[in-house]
N, CA, C and O of each residue as an XYZ file, in Angstrom:
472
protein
N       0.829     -1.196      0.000
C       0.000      0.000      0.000
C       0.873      1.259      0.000
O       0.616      2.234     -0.705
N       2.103      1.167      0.978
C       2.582      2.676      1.043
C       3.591      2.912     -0.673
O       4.036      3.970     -1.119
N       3.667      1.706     -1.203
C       4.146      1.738     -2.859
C       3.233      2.755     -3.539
O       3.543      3.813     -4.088
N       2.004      2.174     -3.370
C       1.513      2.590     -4.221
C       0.961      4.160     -4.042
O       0.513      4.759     -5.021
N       1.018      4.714     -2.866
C       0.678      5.763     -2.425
C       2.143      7.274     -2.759
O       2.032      8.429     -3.169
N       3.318      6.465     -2.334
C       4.561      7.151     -2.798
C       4.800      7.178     -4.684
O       5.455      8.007     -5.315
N       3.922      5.822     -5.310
C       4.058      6.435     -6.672
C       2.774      7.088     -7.110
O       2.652      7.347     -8.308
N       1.900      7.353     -6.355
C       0.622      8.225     -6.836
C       1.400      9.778     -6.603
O       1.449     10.631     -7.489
N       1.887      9.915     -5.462
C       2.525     11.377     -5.023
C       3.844     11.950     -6.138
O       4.182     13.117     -6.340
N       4.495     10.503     -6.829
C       5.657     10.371     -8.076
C       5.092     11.030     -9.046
O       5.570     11.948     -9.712
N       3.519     10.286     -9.146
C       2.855     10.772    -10.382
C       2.552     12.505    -10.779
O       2.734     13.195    -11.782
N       1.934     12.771     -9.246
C       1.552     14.225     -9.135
C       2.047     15.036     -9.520
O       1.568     16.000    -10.117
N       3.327     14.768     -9.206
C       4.844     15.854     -9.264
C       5.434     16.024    -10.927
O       6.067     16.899    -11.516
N       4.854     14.689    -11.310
C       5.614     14.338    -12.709
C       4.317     15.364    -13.354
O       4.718     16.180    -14.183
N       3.159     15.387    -13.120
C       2.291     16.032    -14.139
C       2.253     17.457    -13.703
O       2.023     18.317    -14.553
N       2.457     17.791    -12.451
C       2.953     19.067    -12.199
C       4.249     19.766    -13.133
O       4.143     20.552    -14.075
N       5.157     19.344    -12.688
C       6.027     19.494    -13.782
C       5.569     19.514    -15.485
O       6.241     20.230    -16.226
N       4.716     18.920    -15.918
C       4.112     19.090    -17.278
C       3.250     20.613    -17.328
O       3.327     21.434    -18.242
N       2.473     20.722    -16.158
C       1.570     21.510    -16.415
C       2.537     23.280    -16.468
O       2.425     24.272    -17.188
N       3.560     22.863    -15.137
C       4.042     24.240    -15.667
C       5.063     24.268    -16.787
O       5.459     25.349    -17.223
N       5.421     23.324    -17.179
C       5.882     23.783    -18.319
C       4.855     23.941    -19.476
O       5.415     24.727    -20.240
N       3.869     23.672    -19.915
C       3.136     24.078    -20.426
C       2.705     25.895    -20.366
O       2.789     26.748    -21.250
N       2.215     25.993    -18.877
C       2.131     27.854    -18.545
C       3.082     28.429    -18.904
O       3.179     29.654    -18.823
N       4.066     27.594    -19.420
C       5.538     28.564    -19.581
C       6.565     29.015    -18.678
O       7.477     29.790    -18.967
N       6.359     28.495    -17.610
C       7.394     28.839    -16.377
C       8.139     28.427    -16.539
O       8.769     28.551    -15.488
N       9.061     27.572    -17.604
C      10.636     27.555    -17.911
C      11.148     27.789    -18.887
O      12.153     27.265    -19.367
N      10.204     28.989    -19.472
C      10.713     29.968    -20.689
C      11.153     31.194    -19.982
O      10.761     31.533    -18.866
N      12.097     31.900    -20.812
C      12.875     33.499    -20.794
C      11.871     33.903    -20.637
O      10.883     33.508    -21.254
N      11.866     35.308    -19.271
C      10.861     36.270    -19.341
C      10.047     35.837    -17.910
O      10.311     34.860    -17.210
N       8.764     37.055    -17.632
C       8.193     36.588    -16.362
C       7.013     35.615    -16.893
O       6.107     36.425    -16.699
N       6.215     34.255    -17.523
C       5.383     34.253    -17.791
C       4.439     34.233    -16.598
O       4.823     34.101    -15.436
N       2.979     34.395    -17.036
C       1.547     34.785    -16.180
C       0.835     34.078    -16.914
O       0.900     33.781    -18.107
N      -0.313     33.667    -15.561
C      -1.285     32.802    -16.259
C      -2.347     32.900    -15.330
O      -2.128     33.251    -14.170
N      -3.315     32.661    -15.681
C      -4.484     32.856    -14.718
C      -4.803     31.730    -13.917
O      -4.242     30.640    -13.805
N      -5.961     32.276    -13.305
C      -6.012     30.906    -12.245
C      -6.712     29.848    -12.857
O      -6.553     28.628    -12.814
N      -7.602     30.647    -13.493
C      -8.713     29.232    -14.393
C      -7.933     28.630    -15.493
O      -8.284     27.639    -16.133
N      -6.748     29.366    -15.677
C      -5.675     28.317    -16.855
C      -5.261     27.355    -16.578
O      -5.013     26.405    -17.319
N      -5.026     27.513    -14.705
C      -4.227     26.681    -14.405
C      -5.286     25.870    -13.380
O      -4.886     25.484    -12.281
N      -6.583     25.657    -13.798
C      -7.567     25.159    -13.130
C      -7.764     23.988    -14.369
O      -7.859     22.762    -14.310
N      -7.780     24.969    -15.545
C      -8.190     24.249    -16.758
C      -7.177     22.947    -17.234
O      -7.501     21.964    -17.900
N      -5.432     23.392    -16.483
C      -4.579     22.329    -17.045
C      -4.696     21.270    -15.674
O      -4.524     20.076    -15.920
N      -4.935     21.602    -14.470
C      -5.225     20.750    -13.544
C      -6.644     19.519    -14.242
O      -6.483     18.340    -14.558
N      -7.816     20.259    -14.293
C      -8.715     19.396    -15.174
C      -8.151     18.345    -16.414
O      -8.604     17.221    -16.632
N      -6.952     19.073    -17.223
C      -6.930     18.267    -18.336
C      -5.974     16.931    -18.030
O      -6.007     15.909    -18.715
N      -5.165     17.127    -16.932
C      -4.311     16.233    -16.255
C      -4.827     15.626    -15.005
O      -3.940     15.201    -14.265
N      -6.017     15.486    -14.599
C      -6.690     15.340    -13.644
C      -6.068     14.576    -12.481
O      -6.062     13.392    -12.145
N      -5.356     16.110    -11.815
C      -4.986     16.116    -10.712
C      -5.948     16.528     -9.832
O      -6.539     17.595     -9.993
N      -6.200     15.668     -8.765
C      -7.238     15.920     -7.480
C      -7.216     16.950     -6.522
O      -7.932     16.906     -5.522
N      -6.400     17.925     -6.773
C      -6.526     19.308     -6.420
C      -7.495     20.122     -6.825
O      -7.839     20.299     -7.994
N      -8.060     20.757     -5.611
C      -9.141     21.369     -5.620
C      -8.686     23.096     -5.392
O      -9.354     23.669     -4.531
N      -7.902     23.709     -5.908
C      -7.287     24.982     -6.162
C      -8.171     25.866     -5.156
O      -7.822     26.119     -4.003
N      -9.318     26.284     -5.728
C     -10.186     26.984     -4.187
C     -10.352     26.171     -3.263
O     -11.210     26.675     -2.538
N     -10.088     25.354     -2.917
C     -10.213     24.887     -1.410
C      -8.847     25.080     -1.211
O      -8.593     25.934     -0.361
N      -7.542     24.343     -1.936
C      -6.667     25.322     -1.279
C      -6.132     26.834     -0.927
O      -5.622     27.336      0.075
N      -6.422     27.226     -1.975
C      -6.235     29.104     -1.681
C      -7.099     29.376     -0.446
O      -6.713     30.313      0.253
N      -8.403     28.605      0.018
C      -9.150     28.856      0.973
C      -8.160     28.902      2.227
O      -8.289     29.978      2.811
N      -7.459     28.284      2.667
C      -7.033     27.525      4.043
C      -5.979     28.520      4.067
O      -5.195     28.826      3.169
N      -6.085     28.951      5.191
C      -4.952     30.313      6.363
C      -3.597     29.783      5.641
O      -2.942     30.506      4.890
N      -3.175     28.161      6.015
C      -1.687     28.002      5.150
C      -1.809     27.184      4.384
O      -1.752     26.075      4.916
N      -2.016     27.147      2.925
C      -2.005     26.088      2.054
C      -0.830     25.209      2.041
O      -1.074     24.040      1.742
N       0.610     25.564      2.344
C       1.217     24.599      2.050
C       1.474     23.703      3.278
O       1.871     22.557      3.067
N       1.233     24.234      4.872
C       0.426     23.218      5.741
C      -0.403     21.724      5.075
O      -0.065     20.543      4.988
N      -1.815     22.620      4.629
C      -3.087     21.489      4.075
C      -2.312     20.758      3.062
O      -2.305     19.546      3.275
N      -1.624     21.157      1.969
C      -0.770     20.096      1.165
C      -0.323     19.131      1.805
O      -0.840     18.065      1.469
N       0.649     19.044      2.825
C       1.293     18.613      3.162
C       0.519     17.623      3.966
O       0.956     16.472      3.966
N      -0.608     17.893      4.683
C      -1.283     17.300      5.791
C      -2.447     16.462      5.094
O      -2.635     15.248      5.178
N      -2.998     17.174      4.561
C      -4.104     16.796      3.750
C      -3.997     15.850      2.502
O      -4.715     14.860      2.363
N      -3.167     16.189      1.730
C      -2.737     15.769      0.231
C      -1.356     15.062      0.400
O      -1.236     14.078     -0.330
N      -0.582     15.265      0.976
C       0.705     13.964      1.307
C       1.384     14.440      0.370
O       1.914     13.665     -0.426
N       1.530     15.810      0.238
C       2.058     16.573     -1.192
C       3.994     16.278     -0.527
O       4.476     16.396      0.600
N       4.639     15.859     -1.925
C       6.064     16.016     -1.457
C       6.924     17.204     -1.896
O       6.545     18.043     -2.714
N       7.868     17.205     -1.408
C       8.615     18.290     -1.379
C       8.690     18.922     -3.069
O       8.699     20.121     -3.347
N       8.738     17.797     -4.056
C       8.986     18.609     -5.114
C       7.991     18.997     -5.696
O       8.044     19.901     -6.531
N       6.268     18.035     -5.172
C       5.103     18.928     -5.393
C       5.317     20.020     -5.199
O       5.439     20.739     -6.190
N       5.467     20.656     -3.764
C       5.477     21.949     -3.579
C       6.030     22.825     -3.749
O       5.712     23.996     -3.543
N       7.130     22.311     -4.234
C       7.939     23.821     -5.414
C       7.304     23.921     -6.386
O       7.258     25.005     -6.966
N       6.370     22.408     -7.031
C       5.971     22.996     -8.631
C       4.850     23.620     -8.441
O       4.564     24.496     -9.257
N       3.954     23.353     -7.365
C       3.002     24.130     -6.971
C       3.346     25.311     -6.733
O       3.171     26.219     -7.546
N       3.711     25.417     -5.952
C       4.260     26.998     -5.452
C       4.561     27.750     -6.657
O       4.133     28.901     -6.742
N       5.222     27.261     -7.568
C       5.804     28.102     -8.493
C       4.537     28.542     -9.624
O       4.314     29.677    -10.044
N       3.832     27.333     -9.950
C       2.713     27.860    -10.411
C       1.909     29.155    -10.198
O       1.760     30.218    -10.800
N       1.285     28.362     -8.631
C       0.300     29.308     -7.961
C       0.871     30.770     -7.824
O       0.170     31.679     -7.379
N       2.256     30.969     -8.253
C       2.629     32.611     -7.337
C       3.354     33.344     -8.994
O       4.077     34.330     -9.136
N       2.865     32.509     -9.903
C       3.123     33.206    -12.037
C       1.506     33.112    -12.133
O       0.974     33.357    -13.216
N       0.738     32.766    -11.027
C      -0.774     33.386    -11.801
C      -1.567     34.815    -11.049
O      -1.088     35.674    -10.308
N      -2.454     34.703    -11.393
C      -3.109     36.130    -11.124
C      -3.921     36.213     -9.636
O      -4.848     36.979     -9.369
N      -3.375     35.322     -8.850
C      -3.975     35.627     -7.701
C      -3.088     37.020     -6.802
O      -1.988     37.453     -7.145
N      -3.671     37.376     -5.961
C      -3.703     39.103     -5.152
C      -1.741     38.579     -4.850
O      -1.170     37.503     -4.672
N      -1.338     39.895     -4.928
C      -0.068     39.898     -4.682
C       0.325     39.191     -3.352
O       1.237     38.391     -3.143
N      -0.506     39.646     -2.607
C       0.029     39.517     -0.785
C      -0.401     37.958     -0.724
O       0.214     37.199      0.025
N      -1.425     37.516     -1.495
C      -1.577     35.484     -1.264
C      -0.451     35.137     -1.677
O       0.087     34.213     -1.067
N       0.399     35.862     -3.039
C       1.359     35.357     -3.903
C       2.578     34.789     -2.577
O       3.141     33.732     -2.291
N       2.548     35.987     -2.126
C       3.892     36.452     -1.630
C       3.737     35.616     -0.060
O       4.637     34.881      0.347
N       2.579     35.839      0.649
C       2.268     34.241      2.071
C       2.733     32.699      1.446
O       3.686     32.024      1.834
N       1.742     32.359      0.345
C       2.644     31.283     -0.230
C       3.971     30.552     -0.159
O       4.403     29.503      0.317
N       4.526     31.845     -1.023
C       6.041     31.973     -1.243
C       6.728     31.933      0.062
O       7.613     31.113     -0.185
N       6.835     32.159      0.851
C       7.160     32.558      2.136
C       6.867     31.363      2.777
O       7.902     31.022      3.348
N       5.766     30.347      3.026
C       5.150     29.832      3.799
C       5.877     28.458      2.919
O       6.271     27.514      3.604
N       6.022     28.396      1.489
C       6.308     27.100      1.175
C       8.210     27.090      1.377
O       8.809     26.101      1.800
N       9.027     28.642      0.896
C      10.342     28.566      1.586
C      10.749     28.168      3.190
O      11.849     27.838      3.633
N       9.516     28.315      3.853
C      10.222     28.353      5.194
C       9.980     26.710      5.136
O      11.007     26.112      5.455
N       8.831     25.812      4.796
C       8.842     24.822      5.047
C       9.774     23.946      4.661
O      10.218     23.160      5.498
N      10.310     23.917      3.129
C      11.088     23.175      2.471
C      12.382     23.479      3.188
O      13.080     22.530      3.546
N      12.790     24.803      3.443
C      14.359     25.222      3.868
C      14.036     23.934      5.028
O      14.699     22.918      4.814
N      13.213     23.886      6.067
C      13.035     23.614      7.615
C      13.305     21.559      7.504
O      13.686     20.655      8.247
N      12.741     21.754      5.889
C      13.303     20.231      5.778
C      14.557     19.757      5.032
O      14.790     18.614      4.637
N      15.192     20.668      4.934
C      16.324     20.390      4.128
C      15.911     20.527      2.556
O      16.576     19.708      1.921
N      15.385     20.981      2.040
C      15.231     20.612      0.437
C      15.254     22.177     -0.143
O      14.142     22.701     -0.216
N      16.247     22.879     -0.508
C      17.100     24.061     -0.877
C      15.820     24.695     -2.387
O      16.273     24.441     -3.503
N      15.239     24.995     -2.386
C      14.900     25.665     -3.872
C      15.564     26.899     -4.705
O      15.301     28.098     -4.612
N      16.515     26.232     -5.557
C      17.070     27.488     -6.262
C      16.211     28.631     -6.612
O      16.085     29.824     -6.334
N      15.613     27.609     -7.441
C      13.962     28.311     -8.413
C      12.985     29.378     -7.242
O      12.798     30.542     -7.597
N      12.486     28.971     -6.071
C      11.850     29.514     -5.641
C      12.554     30.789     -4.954
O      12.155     31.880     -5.363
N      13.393     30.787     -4.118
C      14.576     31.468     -3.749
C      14.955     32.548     -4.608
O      15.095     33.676     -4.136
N      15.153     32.291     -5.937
C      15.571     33.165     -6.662
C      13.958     34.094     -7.121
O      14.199     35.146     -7.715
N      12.721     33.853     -6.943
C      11.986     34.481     -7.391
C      11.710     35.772     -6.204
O      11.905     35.720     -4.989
N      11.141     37.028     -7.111
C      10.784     37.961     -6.436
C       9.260     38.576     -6.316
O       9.055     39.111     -7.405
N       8.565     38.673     -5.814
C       6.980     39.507     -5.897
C       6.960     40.960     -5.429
O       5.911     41.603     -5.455
């Protein structure tokens, strides 16, 4: 059982990684994308993320983690998503903040996130 649960979380990460490269987040330049774009590529890759229920919750990358069994490299690709779309600057920037302190706190260094600014 815990196989198959560590390659469902393998999977997540792997289509995460598709989806932002798709939005363009590892092209030259700042790309932006909206939230329903990235609602719409969640739908087309049907990942079981429910985007407003997470933006809902005081710390989303808490509920990831607790809720969703999200791993560390989920939550950089998440993170990186959620903070190149059009949600309010100051969610961008709690995020950002909230998913650096966690990953630093576990050892897992994000160049990518680290290097971004809001």
């Amino acid at each position: 059982m815990e196989d198959f649960i560590l390659r469902e979380i393998d999977r997540i990460g792997e289509l995460l990684l598709q989806i932002a490269i798709r939005l363009g987040l590892f092209k030259d330049g700042d790309p932006k994308c909206t939230l329903a774009d990235v609602k719409a590529e969640f739908g087309k890759a049907e990942i079981d993320y429910n985007l407003d229920e997470i933006l809902s919750q005081e710390n989303p990358i808490a509920y990831l983690v607790e809720q969703k069994g999200a791993s560390d490299k989920c939550l950089e690709l998440l993170t990186d998503i959620l903070i190149h779309s059009d949600i309010d600057e100051a969610r961008r920037r709690s995020i950002l903040d909230d998913a650096l302190r966690y990953l630093d706190h576990r050892g897992y260094y994000s160049f990518r996130l680290h290097s971004l600014s809001i």
